[in-house]
C-alpha positions as CSV (number, residue, x, y, z in Angstrom):
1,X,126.6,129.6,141.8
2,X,129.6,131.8,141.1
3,X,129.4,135.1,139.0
4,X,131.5,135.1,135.5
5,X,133.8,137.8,137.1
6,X,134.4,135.6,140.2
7,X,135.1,132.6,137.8
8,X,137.5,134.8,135.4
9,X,139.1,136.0,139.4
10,X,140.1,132.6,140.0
11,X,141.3,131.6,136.9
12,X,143.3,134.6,137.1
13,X,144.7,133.7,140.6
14,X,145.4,130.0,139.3
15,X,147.0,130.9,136.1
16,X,148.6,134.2,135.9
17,X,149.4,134.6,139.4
18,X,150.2,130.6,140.4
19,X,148.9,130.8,143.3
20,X,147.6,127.4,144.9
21,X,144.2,126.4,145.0
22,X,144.1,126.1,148.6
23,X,145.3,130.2,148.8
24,X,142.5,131.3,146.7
25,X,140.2,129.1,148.5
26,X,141.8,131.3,152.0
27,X,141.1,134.4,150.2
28,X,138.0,134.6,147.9
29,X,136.3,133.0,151.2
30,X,134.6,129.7,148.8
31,X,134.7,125.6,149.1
32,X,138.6,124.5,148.2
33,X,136.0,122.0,145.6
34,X,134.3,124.8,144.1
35,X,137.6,126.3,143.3
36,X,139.1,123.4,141.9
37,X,136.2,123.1,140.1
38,X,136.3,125.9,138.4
39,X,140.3,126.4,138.0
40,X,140.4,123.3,135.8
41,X,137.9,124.2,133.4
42,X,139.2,124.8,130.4
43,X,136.1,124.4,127.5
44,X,133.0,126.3,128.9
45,X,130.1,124.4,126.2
46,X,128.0,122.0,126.9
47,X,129.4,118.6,125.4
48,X,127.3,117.4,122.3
C-alpha cells in the first residue's frame, strides 16, 4: 500500500509534469499497474 504523499507524487508526475506512466514507474521504483492505478484515480470515496 502506497503512502498519501507517494499517491499525491505520482499524480503530480502524471499531471503537472506529463510525464509517462512507464517513467514514473523507472523512477519511484513501483509496478507500472500500481501506477496506473493510482494515476487514474480521480474520486477518492467509496462508491454508495
Amino acid at each position: 500500500m502506497l503512502k498519501t504523499a507517494q499517491v499525491e507524487y505520482i499524480k503530480d508526475l502524471w499531471e503537472n509534469k506529463g510525464l509517462s506512466l512507464r517513467e514514473i514507474a523507472r523512477r519511484t521504483g513501483k509496478d507500472f499497474r500500481t501506477i496506473q492505478k493510482f494515476a487514474y484515480i480521480d474520486d477518492w470515496n467509496p462508491p454508495v
